[in-house]
N, C-alpha and C positions, 0 to 999 in steps of 0.2 A: 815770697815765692820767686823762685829762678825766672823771669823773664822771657830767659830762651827757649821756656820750658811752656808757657803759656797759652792755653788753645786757641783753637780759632773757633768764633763764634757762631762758626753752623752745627746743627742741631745734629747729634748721631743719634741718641736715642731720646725720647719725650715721652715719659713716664707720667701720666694724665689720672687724677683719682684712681690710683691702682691698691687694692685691696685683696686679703686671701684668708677666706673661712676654713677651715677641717671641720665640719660638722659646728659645734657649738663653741669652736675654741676660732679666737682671733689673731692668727698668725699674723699677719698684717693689718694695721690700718690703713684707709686711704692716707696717699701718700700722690705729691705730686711736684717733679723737678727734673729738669734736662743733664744731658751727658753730652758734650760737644765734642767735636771731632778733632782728633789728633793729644786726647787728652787721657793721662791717667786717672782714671777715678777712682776712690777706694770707699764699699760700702764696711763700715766698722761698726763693731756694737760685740757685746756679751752673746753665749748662748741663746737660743731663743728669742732673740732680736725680731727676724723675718729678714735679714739679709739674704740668705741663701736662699728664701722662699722666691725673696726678689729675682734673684739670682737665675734660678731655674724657670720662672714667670718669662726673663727674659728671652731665654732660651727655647722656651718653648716646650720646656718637661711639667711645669705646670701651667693649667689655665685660672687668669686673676677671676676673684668675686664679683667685682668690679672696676671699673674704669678701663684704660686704652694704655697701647706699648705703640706706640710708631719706633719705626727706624728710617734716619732720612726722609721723613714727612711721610711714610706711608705706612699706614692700619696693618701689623703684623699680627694681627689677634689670630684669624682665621688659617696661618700658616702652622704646617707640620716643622718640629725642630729641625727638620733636613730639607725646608724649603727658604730657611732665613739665612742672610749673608752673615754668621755669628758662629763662631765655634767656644766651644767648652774645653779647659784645661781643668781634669777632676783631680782632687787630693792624691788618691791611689793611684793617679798618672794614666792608666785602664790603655797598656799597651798590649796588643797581642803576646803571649810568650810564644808561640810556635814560628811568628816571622820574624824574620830579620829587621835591623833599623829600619832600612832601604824600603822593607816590603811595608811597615810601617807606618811610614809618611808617602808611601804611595798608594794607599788601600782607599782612604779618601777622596782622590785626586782620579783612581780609575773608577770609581760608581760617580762621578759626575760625569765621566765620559771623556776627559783629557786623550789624548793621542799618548801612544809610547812616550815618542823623541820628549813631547811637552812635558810628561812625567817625570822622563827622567832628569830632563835641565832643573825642574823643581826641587826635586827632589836633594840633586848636588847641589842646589843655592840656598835647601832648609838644613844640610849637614854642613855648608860652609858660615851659614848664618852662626848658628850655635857650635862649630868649632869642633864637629862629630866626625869630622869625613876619615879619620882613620878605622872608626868602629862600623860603618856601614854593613861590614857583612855580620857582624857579631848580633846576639837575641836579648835583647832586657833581662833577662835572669846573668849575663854576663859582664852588667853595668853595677855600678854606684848608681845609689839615690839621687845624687845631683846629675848624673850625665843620664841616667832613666827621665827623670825630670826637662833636663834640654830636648830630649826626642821625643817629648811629650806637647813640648811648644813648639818643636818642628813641625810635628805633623799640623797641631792647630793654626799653624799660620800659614801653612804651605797650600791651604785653597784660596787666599787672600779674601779672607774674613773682613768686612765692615765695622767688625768689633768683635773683641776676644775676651772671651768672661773667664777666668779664674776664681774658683773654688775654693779659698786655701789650702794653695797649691805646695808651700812653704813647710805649712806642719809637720809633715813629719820627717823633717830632714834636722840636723845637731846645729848648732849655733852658729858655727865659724860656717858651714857651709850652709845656712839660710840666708847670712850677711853677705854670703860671695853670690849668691845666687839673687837677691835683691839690685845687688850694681848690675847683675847678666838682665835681668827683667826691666828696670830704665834703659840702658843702654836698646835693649831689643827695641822697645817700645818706641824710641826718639828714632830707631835707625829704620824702622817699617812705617811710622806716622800712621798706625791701626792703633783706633781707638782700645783701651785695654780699661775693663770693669772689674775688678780684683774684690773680693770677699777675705776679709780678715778678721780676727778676735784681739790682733797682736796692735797694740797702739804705734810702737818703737815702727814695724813695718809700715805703717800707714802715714806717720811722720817723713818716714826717711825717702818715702817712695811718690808719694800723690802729688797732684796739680791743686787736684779738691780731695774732700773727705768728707762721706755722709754720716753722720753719727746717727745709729740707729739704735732707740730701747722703749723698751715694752712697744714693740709691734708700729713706732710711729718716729718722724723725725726727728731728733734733739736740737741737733745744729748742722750745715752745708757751710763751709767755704774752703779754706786755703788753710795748708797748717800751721800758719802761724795766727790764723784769726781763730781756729780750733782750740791751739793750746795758750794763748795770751789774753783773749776775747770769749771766755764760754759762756753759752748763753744762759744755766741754768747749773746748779749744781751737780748734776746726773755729768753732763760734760766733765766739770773741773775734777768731777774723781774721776772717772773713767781715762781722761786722758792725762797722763802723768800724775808723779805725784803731788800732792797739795797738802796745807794745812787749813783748817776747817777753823774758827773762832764762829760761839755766840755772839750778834753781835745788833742791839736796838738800837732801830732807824729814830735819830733824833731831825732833821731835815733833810726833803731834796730840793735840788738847783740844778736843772738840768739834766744833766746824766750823772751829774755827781749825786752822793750821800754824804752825809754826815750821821758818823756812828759813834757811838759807844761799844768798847771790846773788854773781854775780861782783862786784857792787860793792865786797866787803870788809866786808857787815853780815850780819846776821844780822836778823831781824824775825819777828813772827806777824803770817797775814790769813788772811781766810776762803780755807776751800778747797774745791774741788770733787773727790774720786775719785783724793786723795794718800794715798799707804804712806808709812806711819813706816818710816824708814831708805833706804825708793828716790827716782827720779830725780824732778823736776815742773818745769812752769815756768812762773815768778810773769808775768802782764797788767798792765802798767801803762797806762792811756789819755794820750797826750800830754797831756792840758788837763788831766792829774792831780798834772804835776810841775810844780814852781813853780820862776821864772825873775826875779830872785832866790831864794837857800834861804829857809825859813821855821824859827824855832824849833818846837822840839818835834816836826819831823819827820826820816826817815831823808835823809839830807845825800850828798854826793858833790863832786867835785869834775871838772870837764871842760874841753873846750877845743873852742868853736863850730866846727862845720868844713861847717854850712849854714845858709841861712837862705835862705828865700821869701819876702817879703811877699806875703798875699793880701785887701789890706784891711782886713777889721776882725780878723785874725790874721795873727799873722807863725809861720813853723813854720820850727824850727829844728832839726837835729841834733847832737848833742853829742857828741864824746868823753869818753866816760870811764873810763878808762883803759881804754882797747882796745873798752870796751863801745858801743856805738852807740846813742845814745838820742830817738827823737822827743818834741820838744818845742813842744807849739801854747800860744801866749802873745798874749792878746788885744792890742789895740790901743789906747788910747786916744786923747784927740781929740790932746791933744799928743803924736805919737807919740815914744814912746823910740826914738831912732835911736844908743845908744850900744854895743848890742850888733852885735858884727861879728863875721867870720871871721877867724879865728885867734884872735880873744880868750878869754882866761882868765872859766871863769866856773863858781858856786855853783849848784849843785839842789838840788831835796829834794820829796820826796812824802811822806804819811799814809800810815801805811803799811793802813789799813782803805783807803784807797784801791785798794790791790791786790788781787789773785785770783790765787789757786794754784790751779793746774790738772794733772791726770794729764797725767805727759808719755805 
């Protein structure tokens, strides 16, 4: 985690045994964990998670089953969504078409009651924020998805919100401009120090963007921390697929020793690596990350032998699948400027991975 990036440890929001029924179906289970102030947070999970559920809980469009939302140490259960210091950024952006930017990000700003002059300085410091100020008089049907998008977080930020929930806000905008728009969304966030709570399905987003990240599936937590303790440290197998890719071996727990295991894998070895929620004597199964096994073997690590039977080039990696012996293994191998083009399919070839490189996980 970036350091500079780092929150500070007072509490913005304290989500307390929060839960959400729809009749007989359990969108959420209790769930309970802080949001600190000045921090990106990113709720992630698959469809039907209860991220969004959460999401809207916070906001105030729905009310939880159970348990408590404070914001800043005070009970916000009993408040209407237009009486909490929290605005909403929705997917469809839900700007006016009949007004202009300007009218826009100032429609909010006059139902609280702001003064002209106070509105208008706003208003030119949320078009200077997000880099708008030549479109000010133009109507959201006369924008891009991305600068529709920017006067969408204008307006959300422009009552100075205690905290800004986004939607997946991202989806439906094209690749290069979700990537541009991700730099524009840290950047906001470090230059206003409002807490920002972001809703995604996209893991790459959630990487590239967080402080923390809540992994959320089947309606209850997976894993909470920092994204590299997300994608190096998952705490369960639901994790290590969900976030990036991985390779998956059966793999019986012969001893543990602390956080270590000792396994057997169908490759023919045996090895210890840290593990997560393994029995001595039952079933587990070891996580390798493609960019963990090496293409050439290396000394001093566990070795195999296979026979290439894919390979992609995608630029600055080429990702290949191996045989070995019957096992299937993804292998992402960077590129360099001279690219090696001597590996191919059907060819005979050497692996090998560290074996601390790997994770044992409860099967």
């Amino acid at each position: 985690m970036d350091m500079s990036r780092s929150p500070q440890h007072k509490k913005a929001v304290e989500i307390k045994g929060v839960s959400k029924a729809f009749g007989n179906f359990q969108a959420l289970k209790p769930v309970t964990f802080d949001i600190y102030e000045n921090e990106f947070f990113t709720l992630l999970g698959p469809s039907g998670c209860g991220k969004t559920t959460l999401l809207r809980m916070i906001a105030g469009f729905e009310q939880p089953s159970t348990g408590e939302i404070s914001l800043r140490g005070a009970n916000i259960q009993a408040l209407p969504p237009h009486k909490r210091r929290v605005n909403t950024v929705f997917q469809s952006y839900a700007l006016f078409p009949h007004m202009t930017l300007e009218q826009n990000i100032a429609f909010g700003l006059e139902n609280l009651g702001w003064s002209r002059d106070r509105r208008s300085a706003r208003v030119a410091d949320m078009l200077r924020l997000v880099h708008m100020e030549k479109f000010a008089a133009r109507k959201p049907q006369q924008l891009s998805g991305g600068q529709r998008q920017r006067i969408a977080l204008a307006r959300a930020l422009a009552p100075e919100p205690e905290v800004l929930l986004l939607d997946e806000p991202l989806s439906a905008l094209d690749l290069k401009l979700r990537q541009a728009m991700r730099d524009e969304l840290r950047t906001l966030q470090r230059q206003t120090g409002i807490t920002f709570v972001f809703v995604t399905h996209d893991q790459e987003e959630a990487l590239d963007m967080s402080d923390r990240i809540c992994v959320l599936g089947d309606g209850e937590i997976q894993q909470l921390g920092t994204p590299a303790d997300i994608y190096e440290e998952p705490s369960n197998r639901f994790v290590a697929d969900f976030i990036g890719e991985t390779n998956f071996l059966e793999a019986d727990v012969i001893a543990l020793d602390g956080d270590s295991a000792t396994v057997s894998i169908p490759l023919g070895v045996t090895l210890s690596a840290p593990h997560k929620q393994a029995v001595a004597g039952g079933k587990a199964v070891m996580s390798i990350r493609p960019e963990k096994i090496s293409l050439p073997s290396q000394d001093g690590h566990i070795a195999a032998e296979g026979t290439i039977v894919g390979a992609n080039y995608l630029g600055g990696y080429t990702h290949y699948v191996v045989d070995a012996n019957g096992t299937l293994l993804r292998v992402s191998k960077r590129n360099s400027q001279s690219r090696d083009r001597t590996l191919e399919v059907g060819q005979s070839v050497k692996l090998s991975f560290a074996a601390e490189s790997a994770r044992i996980l409860g099967a």
